[in-house]
Chimera marker file (.cmm) of the C-alpha trace (Angstrom):
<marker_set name="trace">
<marker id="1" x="126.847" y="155.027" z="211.542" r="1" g="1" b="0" radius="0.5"/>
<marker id="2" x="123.969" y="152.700" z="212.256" r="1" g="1" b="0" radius="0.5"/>
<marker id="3" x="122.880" y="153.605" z="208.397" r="1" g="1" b="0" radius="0.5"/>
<marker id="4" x="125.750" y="152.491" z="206.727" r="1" g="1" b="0" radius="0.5"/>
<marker id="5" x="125.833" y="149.404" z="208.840" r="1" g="1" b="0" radius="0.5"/>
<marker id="6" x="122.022" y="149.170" z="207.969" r="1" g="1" b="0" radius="0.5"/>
<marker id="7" x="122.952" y="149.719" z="204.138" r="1" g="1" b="0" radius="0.5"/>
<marker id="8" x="126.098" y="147.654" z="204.063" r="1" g="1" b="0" radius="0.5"/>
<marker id="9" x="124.278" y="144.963" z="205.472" r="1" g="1" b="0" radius="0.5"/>
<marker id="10" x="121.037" y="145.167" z="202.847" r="1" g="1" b="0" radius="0.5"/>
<marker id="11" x="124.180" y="145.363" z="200.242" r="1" g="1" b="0" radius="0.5"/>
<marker id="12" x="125.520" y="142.044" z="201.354" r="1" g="1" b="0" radius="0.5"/>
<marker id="13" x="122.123" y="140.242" z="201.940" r="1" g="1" b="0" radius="0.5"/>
<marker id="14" x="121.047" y="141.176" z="197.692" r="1" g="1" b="0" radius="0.5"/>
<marker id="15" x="124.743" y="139.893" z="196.619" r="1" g="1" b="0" radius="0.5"/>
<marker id="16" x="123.971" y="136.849" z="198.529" r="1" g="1" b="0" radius="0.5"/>
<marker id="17" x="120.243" y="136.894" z="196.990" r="1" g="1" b="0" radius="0.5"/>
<marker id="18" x="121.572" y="137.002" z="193.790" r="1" g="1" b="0" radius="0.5"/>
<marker id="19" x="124.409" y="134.585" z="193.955" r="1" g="1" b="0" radius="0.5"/>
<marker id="20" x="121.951" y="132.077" z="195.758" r="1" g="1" b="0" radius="0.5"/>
<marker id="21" x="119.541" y="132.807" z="192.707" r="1" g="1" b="0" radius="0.5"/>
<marker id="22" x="122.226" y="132.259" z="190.196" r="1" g="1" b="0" radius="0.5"/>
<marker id="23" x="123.600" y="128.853" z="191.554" r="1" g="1" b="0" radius="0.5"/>
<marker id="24" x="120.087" y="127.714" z="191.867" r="1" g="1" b="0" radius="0.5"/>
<marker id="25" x="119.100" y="128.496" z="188.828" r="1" g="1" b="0" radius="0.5"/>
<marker id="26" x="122.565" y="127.362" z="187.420" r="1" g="1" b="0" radius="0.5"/>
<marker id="27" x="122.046" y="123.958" z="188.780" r="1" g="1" b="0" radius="0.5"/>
<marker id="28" x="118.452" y="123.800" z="187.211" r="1" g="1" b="0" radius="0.5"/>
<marker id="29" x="120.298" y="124.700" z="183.848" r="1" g="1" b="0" radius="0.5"/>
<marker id="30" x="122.914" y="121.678" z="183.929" r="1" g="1" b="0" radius="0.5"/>
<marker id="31" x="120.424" y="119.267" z="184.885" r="1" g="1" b="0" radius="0.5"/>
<marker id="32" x="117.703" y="119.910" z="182.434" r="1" g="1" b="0" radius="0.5"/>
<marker id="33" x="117.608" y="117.102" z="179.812" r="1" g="1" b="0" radius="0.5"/>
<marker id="34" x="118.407" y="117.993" z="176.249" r="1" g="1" b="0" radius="0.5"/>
<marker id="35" x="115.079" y="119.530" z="174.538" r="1" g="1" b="0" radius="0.5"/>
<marker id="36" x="115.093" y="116.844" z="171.072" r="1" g="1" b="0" radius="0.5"/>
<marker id="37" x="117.434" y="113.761" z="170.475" r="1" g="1" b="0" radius="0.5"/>
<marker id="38" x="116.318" y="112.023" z="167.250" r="1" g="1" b="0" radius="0.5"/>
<marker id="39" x="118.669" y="108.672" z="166.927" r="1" g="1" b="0" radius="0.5"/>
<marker id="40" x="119.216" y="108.088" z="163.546" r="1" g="1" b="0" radius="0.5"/>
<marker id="41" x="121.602" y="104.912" z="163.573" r="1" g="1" b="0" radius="0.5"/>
<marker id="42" x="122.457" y="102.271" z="166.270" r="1" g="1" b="0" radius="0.5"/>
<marker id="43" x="124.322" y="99.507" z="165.426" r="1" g="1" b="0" radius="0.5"/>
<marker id="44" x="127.827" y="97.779" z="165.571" r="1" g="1" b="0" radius="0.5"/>
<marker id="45" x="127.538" y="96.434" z="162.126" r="1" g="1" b="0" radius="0.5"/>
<marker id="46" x="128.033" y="98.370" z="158.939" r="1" g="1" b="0" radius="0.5"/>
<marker id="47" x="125.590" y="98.034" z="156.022" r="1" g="1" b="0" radius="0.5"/>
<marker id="48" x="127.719" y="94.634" z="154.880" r="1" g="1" b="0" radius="0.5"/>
<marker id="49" x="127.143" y="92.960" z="157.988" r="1" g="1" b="0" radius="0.5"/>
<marker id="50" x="131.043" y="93.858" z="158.940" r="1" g="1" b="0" radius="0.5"/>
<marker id="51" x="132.297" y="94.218" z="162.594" r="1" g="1" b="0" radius="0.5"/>
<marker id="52" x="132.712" y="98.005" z="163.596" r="1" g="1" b="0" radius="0.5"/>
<marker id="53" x="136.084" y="97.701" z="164.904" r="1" g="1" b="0" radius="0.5"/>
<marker id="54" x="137.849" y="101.441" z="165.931" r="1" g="1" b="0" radius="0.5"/>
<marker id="55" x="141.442" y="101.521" z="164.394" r="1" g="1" b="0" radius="0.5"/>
<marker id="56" x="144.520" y="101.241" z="167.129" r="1" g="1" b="0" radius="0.5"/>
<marker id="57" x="146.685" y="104.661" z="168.071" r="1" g="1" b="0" radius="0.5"/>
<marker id="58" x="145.515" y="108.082" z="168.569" r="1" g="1" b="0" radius="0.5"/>
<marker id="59" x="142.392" y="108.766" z="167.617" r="1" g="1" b="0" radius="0.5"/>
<marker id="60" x="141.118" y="111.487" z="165.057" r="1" g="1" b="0" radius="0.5"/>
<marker id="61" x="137.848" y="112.122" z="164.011" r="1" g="1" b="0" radius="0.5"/>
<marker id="62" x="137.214" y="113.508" z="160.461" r="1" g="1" b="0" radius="0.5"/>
<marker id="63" x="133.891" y="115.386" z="159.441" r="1" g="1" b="0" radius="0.5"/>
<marker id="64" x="133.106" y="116.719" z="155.574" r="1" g="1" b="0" radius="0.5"/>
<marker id="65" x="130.093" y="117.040" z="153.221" r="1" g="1" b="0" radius="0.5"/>
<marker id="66" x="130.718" y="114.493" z="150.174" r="1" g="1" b="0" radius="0.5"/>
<marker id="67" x="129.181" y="116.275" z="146.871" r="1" g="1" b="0" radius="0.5"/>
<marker id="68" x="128.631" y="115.080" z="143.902" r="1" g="1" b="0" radius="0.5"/>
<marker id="69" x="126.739" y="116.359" z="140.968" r="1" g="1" b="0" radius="0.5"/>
<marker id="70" x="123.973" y="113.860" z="138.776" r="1" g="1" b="0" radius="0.5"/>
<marker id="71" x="125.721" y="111.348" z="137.719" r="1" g="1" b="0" radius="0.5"/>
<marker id="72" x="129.028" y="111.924" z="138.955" r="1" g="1" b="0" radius="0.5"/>
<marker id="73" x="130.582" y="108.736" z="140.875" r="1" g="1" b="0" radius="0.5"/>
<marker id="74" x="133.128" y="108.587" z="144.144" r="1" g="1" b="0" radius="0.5"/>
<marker id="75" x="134.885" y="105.695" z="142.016" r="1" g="1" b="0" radius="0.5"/>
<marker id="76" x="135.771" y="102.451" z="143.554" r="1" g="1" b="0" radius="0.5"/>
<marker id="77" x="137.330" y="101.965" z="147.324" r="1" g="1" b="0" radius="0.5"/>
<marker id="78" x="137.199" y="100.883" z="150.694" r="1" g="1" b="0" radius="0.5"/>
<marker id="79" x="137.997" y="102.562" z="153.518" r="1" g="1" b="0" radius="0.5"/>
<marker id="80" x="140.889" y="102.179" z="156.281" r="1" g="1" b="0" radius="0.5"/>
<marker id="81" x="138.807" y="103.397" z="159.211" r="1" g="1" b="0" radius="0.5"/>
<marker id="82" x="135.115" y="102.913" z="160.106" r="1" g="1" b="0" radius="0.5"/>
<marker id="83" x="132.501" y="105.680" z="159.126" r="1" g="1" b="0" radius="0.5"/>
<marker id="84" x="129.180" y="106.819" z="159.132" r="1" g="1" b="0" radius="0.5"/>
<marker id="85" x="127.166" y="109.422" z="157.412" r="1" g="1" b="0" radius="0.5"/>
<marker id="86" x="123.521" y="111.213" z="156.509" r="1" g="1" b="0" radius="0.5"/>
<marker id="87" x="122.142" y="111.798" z="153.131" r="1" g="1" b="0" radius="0.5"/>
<marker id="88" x="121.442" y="116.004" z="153.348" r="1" g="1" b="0" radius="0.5"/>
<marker id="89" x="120.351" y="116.133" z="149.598" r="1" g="1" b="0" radius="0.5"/>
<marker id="90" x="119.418" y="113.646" z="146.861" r="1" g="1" b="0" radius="0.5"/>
<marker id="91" x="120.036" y="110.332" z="146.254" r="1" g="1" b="0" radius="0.5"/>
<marker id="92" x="123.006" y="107.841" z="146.695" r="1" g="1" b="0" radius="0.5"/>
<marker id="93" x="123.388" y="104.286" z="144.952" r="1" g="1" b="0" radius="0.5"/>
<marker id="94" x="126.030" y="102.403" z="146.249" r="1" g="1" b="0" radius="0.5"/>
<marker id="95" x="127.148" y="99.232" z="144.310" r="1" g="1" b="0" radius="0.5"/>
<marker id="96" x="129.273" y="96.469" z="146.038" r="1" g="1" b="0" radius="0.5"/>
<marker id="97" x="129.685" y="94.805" z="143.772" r="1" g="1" b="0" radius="0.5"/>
<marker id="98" x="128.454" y="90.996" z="144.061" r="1" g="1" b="0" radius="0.5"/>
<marker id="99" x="127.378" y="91.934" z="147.241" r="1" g="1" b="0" radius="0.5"/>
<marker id="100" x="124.649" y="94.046" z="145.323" r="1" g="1" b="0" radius="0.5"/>
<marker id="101" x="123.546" y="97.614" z="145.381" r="1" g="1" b="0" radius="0.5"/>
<marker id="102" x="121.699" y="99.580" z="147.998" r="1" g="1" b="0" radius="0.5"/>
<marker id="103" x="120.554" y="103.037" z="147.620" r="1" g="1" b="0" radius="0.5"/>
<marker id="104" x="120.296" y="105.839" z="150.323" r="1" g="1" b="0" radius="0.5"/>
<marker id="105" x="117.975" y="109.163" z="150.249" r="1" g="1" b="0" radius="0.5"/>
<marker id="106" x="117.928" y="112.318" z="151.736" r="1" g="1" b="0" radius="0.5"/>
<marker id="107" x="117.387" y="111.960" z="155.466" r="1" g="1" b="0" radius="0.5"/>
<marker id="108" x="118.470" y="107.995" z="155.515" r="1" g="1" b="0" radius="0.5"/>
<marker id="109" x="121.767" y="107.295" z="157.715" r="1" g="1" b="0" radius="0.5"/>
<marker id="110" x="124.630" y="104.755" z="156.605" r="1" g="1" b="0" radius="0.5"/>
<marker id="111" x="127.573" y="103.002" z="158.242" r="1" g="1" b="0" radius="0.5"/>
<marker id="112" x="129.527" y="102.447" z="155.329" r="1" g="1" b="0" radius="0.5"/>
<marker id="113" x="131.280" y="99.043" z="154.208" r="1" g="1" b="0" radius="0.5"/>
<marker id="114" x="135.180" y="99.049" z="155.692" r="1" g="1" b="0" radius="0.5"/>
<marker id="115" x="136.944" y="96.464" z="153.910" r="1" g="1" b="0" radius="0.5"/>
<marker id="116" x="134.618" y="95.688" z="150.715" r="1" g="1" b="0" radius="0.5"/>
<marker id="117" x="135.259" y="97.846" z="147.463" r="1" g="1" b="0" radius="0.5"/>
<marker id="118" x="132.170" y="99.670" z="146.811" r="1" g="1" b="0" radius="0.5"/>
<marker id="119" x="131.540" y="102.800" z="144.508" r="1" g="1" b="0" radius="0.5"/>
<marker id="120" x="128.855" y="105.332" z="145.094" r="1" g="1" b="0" radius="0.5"/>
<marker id="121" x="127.160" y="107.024" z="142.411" r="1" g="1" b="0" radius="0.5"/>
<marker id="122" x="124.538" y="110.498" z="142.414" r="1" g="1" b="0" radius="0.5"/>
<marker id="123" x="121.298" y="108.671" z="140.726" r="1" g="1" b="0" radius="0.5"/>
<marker id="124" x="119.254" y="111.495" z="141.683" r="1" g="1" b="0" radius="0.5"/>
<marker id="125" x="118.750" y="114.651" z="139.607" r="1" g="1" b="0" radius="0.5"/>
<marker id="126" x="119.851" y="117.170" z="141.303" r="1" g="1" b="0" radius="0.5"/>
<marker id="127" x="123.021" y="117.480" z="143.542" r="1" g="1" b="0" radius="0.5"/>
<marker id="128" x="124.032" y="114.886" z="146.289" r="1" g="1" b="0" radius="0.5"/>
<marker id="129" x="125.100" y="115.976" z="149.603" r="1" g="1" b="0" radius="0.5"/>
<marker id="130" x="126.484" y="113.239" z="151.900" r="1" g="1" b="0" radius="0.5"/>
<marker id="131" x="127.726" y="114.062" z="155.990" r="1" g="1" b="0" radius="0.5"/>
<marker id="132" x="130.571" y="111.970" z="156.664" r="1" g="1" b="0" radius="0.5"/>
<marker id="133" x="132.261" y="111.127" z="159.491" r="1" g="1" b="0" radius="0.5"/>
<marker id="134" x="135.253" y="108.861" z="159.819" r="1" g="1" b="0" radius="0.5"/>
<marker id="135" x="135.758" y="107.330" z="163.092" r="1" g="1" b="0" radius="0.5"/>
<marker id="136" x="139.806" y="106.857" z="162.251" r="1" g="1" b="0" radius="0.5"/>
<marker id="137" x="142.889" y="107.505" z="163.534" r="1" g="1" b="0" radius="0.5"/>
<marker id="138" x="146.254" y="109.115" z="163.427" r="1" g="1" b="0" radius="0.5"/>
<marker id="139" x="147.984" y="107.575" z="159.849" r="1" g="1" b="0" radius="0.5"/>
<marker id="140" x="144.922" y="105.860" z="159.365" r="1" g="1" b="0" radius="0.5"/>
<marker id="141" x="143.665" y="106.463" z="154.888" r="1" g="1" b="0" radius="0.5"/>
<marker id="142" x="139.856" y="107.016" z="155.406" r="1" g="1" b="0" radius="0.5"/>
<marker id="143" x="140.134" y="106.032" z="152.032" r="1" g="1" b="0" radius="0.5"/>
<marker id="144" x="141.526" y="104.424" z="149.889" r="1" g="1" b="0" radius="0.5"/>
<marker id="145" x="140.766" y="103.929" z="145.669" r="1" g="1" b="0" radius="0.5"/>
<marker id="146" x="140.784" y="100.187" z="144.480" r="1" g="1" b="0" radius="0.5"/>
<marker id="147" x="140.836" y="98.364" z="140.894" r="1" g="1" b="0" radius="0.5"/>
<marker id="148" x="137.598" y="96.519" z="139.938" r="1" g="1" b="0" radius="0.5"/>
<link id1="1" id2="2" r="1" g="1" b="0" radius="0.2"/>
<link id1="2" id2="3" r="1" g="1" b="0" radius="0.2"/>
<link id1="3" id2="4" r="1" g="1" b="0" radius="0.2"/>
<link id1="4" id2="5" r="1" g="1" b="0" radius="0.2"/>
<link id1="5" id2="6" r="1" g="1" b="0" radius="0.2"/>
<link id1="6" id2="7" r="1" g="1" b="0" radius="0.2"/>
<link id1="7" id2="8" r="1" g="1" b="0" radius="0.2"/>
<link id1="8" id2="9" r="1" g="1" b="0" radius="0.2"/>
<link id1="9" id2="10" r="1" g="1" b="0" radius="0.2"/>
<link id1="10" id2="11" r="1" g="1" b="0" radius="0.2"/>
<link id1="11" id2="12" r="1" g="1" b="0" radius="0.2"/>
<link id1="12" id2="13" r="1" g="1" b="0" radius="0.2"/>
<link id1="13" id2="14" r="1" g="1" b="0" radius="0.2"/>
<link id1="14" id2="15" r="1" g="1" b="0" radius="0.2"/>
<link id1="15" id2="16" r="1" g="1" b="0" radius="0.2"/>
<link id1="16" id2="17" r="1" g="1" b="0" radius="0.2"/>
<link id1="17" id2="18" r="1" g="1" b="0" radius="0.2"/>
<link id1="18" id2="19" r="1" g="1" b="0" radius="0.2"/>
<link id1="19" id2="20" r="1" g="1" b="0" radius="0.2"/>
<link id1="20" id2="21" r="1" g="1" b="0" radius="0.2"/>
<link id1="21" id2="22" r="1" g="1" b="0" radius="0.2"/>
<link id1="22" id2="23" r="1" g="1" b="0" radius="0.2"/>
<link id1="23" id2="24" r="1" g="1" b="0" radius="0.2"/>
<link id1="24" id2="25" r="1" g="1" b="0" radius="0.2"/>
<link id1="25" id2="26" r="1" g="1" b="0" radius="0.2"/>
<link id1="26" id2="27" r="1" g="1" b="0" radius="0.2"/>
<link id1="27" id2="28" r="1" g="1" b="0" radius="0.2"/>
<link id1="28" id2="29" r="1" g="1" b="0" radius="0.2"/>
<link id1="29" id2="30" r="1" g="1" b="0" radius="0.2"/>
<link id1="30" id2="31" r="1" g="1" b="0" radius="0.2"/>
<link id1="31" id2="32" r="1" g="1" b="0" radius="0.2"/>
<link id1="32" id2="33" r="1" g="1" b="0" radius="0.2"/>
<link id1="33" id2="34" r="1" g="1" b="0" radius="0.2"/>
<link id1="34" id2="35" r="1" g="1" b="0" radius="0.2"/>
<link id1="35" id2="36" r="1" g="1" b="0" radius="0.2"/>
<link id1="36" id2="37" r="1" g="1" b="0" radius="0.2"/>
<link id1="37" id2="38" r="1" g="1" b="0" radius="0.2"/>
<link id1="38" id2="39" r="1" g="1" b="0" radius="0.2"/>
<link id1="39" id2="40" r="1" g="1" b="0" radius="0.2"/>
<link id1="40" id2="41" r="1" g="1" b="0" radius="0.2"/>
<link id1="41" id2="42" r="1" g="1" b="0" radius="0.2"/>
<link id1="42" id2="43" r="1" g="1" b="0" radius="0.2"/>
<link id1="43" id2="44" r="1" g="1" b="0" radius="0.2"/>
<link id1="44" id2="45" r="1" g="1" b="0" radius="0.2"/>
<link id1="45" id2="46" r="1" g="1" b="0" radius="0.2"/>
<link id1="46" id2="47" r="1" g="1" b="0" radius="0.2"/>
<link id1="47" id2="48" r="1" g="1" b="0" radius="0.2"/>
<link id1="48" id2="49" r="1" g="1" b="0" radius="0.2"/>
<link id1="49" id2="50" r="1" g="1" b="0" radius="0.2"/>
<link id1="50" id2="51" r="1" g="1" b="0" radius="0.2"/>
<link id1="51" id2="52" r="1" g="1" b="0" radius="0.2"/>
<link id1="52" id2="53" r="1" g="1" b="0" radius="0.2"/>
<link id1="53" id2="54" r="1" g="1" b="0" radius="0.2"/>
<link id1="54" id2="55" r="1" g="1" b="0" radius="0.2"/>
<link id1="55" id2="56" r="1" g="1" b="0" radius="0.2"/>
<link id1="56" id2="57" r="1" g="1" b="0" radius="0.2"/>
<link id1="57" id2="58" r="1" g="1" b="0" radius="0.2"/>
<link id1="58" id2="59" r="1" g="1" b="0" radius="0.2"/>
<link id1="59" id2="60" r="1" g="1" b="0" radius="0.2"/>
<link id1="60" id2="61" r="1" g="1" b="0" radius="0.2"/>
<link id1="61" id2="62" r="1" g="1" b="0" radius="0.2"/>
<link id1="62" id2="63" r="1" g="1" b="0" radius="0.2"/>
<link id1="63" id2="64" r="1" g="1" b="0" radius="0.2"/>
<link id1="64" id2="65" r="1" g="1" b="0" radius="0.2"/>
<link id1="65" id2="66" r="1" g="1" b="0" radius="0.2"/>
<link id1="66" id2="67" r="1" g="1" b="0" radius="0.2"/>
<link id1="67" id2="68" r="1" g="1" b="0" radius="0.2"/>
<link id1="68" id2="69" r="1" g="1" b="0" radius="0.2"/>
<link id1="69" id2="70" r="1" g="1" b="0" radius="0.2"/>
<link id1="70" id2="71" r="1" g="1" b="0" radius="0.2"/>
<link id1="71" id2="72" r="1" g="1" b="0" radius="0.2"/>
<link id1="72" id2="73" r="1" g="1" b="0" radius="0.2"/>
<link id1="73" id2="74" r="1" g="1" b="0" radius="0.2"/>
<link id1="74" id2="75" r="1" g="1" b="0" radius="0.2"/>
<link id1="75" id2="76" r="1" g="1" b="0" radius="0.2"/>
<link id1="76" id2="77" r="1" g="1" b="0" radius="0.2"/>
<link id1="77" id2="78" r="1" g="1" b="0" radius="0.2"/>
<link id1="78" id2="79" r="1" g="1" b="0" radius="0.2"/>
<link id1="79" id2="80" r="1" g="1" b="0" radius="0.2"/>
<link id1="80" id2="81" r="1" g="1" b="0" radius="0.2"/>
<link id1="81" id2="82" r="1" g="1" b="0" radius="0.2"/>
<link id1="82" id2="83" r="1" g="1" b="0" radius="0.2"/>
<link id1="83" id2="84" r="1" g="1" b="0" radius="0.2"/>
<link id1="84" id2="85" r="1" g="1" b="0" radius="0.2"/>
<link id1="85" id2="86" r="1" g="1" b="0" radius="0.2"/>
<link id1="86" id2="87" r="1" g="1" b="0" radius="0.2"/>
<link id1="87" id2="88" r="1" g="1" b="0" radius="0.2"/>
<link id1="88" id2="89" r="1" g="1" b="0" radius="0.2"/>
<link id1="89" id2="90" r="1" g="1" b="0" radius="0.2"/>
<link id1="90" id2="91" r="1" g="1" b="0" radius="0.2"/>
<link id1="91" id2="92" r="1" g="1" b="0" radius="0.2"/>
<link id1="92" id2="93" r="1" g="1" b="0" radius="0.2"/>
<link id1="93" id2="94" r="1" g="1" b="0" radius="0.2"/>
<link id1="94" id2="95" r="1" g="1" b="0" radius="0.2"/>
<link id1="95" id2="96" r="1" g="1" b="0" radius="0.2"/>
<link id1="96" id2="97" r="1" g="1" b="0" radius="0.2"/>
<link id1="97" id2="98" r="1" g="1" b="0" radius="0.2"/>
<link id1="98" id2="99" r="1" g="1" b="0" radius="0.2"/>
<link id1="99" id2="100" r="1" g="1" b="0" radius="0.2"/>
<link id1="100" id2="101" r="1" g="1" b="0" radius="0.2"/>
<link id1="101" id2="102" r="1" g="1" b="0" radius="0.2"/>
<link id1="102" id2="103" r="1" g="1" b="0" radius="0.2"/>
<link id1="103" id2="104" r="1" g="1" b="0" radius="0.2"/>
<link id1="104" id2="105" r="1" g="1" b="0" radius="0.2"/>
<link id1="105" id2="106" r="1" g="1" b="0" radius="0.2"/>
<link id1="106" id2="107" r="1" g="1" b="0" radius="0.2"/>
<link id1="107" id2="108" r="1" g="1" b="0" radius="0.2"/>
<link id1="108" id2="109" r="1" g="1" b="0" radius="0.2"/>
<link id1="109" id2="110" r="1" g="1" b="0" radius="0.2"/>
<link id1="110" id2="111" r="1" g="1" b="0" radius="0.2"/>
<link id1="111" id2="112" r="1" g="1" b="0" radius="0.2"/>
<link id1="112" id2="113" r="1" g="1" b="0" radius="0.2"/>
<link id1="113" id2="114" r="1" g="1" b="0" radius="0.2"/>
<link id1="114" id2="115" r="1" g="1" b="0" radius="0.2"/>
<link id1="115" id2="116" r="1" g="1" b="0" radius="0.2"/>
<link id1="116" id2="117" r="1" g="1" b="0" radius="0.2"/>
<link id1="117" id2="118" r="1" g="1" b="0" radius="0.2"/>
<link id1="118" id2="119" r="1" g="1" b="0" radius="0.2"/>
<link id1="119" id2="120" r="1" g="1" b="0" radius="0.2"/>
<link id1="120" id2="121" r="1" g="1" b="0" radius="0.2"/>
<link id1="121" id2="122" r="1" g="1" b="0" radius="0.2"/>
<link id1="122" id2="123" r="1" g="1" b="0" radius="0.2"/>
<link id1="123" id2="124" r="1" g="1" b="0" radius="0.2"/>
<link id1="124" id2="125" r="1" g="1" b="0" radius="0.2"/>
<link id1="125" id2="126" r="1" g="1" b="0" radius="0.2"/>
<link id1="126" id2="127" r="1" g="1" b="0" radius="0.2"/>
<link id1="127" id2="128" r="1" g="1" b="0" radius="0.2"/>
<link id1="128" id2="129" r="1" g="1" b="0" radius="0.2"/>
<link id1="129" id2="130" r="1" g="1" b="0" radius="0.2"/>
<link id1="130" id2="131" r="1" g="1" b="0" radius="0.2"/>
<link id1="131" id2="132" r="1" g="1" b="0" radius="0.2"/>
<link id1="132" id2="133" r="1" g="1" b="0" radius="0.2"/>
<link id1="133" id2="134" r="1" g="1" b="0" radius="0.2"/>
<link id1="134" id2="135" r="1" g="1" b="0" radius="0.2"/>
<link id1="135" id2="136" r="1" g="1" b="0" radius="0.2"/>
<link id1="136" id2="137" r="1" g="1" b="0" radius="0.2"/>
<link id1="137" id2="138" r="1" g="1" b="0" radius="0.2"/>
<link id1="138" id2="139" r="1" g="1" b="0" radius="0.2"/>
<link id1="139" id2="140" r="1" g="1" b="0" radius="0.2"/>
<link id1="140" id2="141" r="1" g="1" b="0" radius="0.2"/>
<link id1="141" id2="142" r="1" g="1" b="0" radius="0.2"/>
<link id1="142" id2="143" r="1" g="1" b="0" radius="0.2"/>
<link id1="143" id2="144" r="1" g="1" b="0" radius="0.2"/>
<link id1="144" id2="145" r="1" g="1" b="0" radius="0.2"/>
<link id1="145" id2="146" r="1" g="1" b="0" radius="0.2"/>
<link id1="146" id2="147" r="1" g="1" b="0" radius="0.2"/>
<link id1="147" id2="148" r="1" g="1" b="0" radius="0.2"/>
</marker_set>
């Protein structure tokens, strides 16, 4: 008897080990700070000096990869809904008309004009690859195509 007490008890004091190990090391885990954050855009302004103001109702974030070929143009819009994105490939011009032109490169973060019509256009040679995300909400057009 006093051996199965004896190994009952080593039993129970390596489960506690263990779980005391785990927690710790758990703990250790969740308070570690991330390894790399690289900001790549701050601001409450987009790149026409407009207020970032977040639409009303229930929010919905939307996330794509714009692509477009040489040459090949998004036409002209605005959007509904504030947004930002990242050049991944190539090269973006963006004309805003009389407001001018600005262009954006791979690696080079925007937040895009809301309310003035703009038109972006590949002026690289190769494709364009643009990471989008509209900060809208539900019924909300991200965008929507305008006249010039």
């Amino acid at each position: 008897m006093a051996i199965q007490q004896l190994r009952r008890l080593t039993v129970a004091a390596c489960t506690l080990a263990a779980l005391a190990a785990g927690i710790s090391l758990g703990v250790a885990f969740a308070r570690e700070p991330p390894k790399r954050f690289t900001p790549l855009l701050a601001t409450s302004k987009t790149v026409m000096d407009e207020a970032i103001v977040y639409p009303g109702g229930t929010a919905k974030l939307t996330t794509g990869i714009l692509q477009l070929d040489a040459g090949d143009e998004t036409g002209w819009h605005t959007h509904g809904v504030p947004l930002t994105g990242i050049v991944l490939d190539g090269e973006l011009t963006v004309d805003y008309g009389d407001k001018g032109t600005r262009i954006f490169r791979k690696g080079e973060s925007i937040a895009e004009a809301i309310d003035i019509p703009h038109n972006g256009r590949n002026t690289g040679t190769g494709e364009m690859r643009l990471f989008v995300v509209f900060i809208g909400a539900e019924g909300k057009e991200n965008s929507r195509p305008v006249k010039k």
